[in-house]
N, C-alpha and C positions, 0 to 999 in steps of 0.2 A: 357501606350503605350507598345506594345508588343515588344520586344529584336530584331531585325534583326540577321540573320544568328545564329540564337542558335541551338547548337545540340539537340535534344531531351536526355534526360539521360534517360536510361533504366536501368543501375544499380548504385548500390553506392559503394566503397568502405568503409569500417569502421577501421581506425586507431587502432582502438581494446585500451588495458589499456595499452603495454608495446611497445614498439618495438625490443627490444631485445629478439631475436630467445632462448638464452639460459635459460630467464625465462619462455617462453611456456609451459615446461610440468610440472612445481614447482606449476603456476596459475591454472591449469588445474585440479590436483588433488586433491590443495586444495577447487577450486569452488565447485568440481565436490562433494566435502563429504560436502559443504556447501546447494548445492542446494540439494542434495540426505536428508537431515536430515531437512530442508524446509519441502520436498513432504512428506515424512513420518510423520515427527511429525506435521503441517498441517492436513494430509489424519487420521492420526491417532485420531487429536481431534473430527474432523469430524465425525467420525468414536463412539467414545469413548461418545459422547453427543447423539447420535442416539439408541444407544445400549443402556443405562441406563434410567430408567425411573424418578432417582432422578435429572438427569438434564436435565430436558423437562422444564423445563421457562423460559421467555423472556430473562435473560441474557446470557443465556446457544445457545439461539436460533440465537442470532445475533452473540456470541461467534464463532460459527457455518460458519456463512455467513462470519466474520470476516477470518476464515479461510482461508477458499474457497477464495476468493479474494487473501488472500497473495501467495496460492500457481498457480491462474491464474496471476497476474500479475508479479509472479518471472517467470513463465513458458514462459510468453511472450516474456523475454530476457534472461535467462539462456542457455537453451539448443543451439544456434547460437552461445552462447558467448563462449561456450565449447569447439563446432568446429571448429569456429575462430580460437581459440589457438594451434588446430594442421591444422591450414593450412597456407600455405606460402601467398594467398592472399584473402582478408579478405569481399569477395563480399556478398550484399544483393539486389536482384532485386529491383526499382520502387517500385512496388504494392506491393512486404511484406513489405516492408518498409516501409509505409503509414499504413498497417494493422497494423504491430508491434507498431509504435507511437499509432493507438487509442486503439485498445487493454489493452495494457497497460496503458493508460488515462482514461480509462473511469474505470476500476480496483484502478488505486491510486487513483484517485476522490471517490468512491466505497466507499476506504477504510475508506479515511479522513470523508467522513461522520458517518462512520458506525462506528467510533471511538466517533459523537459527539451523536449517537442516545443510545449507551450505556452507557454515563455519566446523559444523561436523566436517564438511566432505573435507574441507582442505584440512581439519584436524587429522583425518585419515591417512590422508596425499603426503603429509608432513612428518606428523607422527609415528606411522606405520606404514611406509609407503610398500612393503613386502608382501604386505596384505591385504592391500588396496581394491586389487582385482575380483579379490573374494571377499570381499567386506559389504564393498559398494558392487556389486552387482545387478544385475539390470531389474531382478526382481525385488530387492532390498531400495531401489532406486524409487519405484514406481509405487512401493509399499511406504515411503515416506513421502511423497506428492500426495499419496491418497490419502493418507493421514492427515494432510495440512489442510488440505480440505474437507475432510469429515469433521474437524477440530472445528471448522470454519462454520461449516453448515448447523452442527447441532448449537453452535454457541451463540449464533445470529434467531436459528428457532428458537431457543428457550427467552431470547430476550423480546423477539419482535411478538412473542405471544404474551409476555407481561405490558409492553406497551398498545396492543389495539386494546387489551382491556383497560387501558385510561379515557377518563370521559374529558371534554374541551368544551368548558362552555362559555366562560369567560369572553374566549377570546380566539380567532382563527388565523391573527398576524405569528407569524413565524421571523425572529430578530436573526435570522442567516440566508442564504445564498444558497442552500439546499437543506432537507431534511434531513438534518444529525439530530443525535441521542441528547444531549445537554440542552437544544432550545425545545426540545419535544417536554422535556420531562419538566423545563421551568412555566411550560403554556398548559402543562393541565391540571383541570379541576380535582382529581382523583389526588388518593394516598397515592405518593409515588416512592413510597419507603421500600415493596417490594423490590422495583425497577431499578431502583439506585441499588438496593442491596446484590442483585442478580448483574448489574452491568460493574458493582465491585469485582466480587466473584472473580464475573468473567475476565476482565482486565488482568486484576492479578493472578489468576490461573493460567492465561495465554501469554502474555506479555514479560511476567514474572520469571515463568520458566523458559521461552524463549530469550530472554536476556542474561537467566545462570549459564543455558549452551553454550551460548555465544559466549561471554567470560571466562567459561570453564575450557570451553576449546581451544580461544584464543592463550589460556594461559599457559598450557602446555605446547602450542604451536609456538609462544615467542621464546618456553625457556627451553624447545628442541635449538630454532635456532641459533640462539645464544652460544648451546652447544658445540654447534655446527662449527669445523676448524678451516673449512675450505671460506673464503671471502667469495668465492662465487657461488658456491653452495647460499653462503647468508642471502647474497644480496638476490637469489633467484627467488629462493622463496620468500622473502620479503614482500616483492616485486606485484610476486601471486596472489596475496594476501592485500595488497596496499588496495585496490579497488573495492574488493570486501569489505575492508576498517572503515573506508573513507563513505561507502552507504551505508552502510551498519550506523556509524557515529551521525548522520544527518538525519536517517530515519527516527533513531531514540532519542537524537534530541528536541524534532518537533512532537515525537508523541508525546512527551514527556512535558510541553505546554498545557495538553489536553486537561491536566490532574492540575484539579480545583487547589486554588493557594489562597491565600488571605489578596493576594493582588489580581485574583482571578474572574474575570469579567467575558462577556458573549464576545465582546470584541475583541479580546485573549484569541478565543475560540476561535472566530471571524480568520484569524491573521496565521492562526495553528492550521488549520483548515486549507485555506490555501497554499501554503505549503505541503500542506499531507494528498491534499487531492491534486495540485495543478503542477505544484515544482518539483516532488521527489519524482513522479513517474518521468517524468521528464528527463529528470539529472542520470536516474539508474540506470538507463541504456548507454550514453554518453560518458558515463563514469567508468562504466565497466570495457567501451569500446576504445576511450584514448591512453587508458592506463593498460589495456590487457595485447599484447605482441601479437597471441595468436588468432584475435577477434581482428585486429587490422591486417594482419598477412593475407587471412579469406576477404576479407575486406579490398583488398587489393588487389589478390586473385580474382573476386568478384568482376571488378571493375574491369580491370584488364579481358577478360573474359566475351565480358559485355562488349569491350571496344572493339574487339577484334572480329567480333562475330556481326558488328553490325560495317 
């Protein structure tokens, strides 16, 4: 039943991370070299996989898309979160604000899968490396990216259409630093039983099976190795793999702050939050470029390249 006498809200305020005026511009520049070394080193892998021809394969390809996702959904919230910080009050219209939640939704969902499509690939690389070529193939390749985002997109629509139909009249302060799904659905006036029930759903339908791939991959990739009687055999794919374990395991363990606990509070959220938006996309380029031989070989190719030619 609709609210009587509700105001319509046209804008939100966002409580932002601090309220203290005299940490403002301490956050600001350090966000500001956080997000800055995001876009760059992001734009740069992107960049660095496209230009080399030794890293044209399916790992290299989704590595790629991996990217691109960390630096569209930090972009989503970064750049407001920046100006917030030198402004006295901290407004976001309605409609960005709706945009910026699926934007970014349909991005981390993106990502969550395309973390589970790449533990496939080296399950393949590992497990089957005979049939590798024909497994992963360039159109089986592109039919899993477009997957990850179709998964993305209808799961961010079905949910961002249960939340405009919540009404806000209470109240237009928002207790975060951008519009997420948890301080939306505790600021409004409406039943939010559908919304919670649909952002279940969707969590454990994306994240749930995303996380069996991943385990289910990994468990046959460690007990091939295991197998494996060459010591340089072990320790190659090992090697392969260690970059992948080491974002795999930072990713699921901040999203896994996100799920409400008896010690679960906005400032849980607040702290899950920036890690999921400021520090993974950050770490994932860097993780994969000091741990992985043939990202820093072009890497060095690169550079050299560049020296030579200037």
């Amino acid at each position: 039943m609709a609210v009587e006498n509700c105001t319509v809200v046209t804008d939100f305020i966002l409580l932002g991370l601090s309220g203290r005026r005299d940490m403002q511009q301490g956050l600001f520049v350090l966000f500001l070299l956080v997000y800055g070394t995001t876009v760059i080193a992001n734009l740069g892998m992107i960049l660095l996989i496209s230009m080399d021809p030794r890293l044209h394969t399916p790992m290299y390809y989704f590595l790629s898309n991996l990217s691109f996702c960390d630096v569209c959904y930090s972009s989503s919230v970064s750049p407001k979160m920046l100006a917030d910080f030198l402004c006295e009050q901290k407004k976001i219209a309605y409609n960005l604000c709706v945009v910026q939640m699926f934007i970014f939704g349909v991005f981390a969902d993106v990502d969550c899968v395309m973390l589970s499509v790449m533990a496939y690939d080296h399950y393949v690389a590992i497990c089957n490396p005979l049939l590798y070529t024909v497994t992963m193939s360039r159109r089986v390749c592109i039919w899993l990216v477009a997957t990850a985002y179709t998964i993305g997109l209808m799961d961010l629509t079905i949910f961002t259409y249960c939340t405009i139909r919540l009404s806000f009249c209470s109240s237009n302060i928002i207790n975060h630093f951008f519009c997420d799904v948890p301080p939306l659905l505790a600021l409004s006036t409406s039943d939010t039983t559908t919304s919670e029930i649909a952002l279940t759903v969707s969590c454990s339908c994306v994240v749930g099976s995303s996380i069996i791939t991943v385990l289910l991959s990994y468990s046959y990739i460690i007990t091939t190795i295991l197998r494996t009687k060459s010591a340089t055999g072990r320790h190659k794919a090992f090697s392969t793999c260690a970059s992948q374990l080491t974002a795999v395991a930072i990713f699921y363990a901040v999203l896994f702050m996100y799920f409400p606990s008896s010690s679960y509070s906005m400032d849980t959220d607040k702290v899950a939050s920036v890690f999921y938006v400021v520090v993974i996309p950050m770490l994932n380029p860097l993780i994969y470029s000091l741990r992985n031989n043939d990202v820093k070989g072009a890497l060095k190719k690169a550079v050299d390249t560049t020296l030579c030619a200037g």
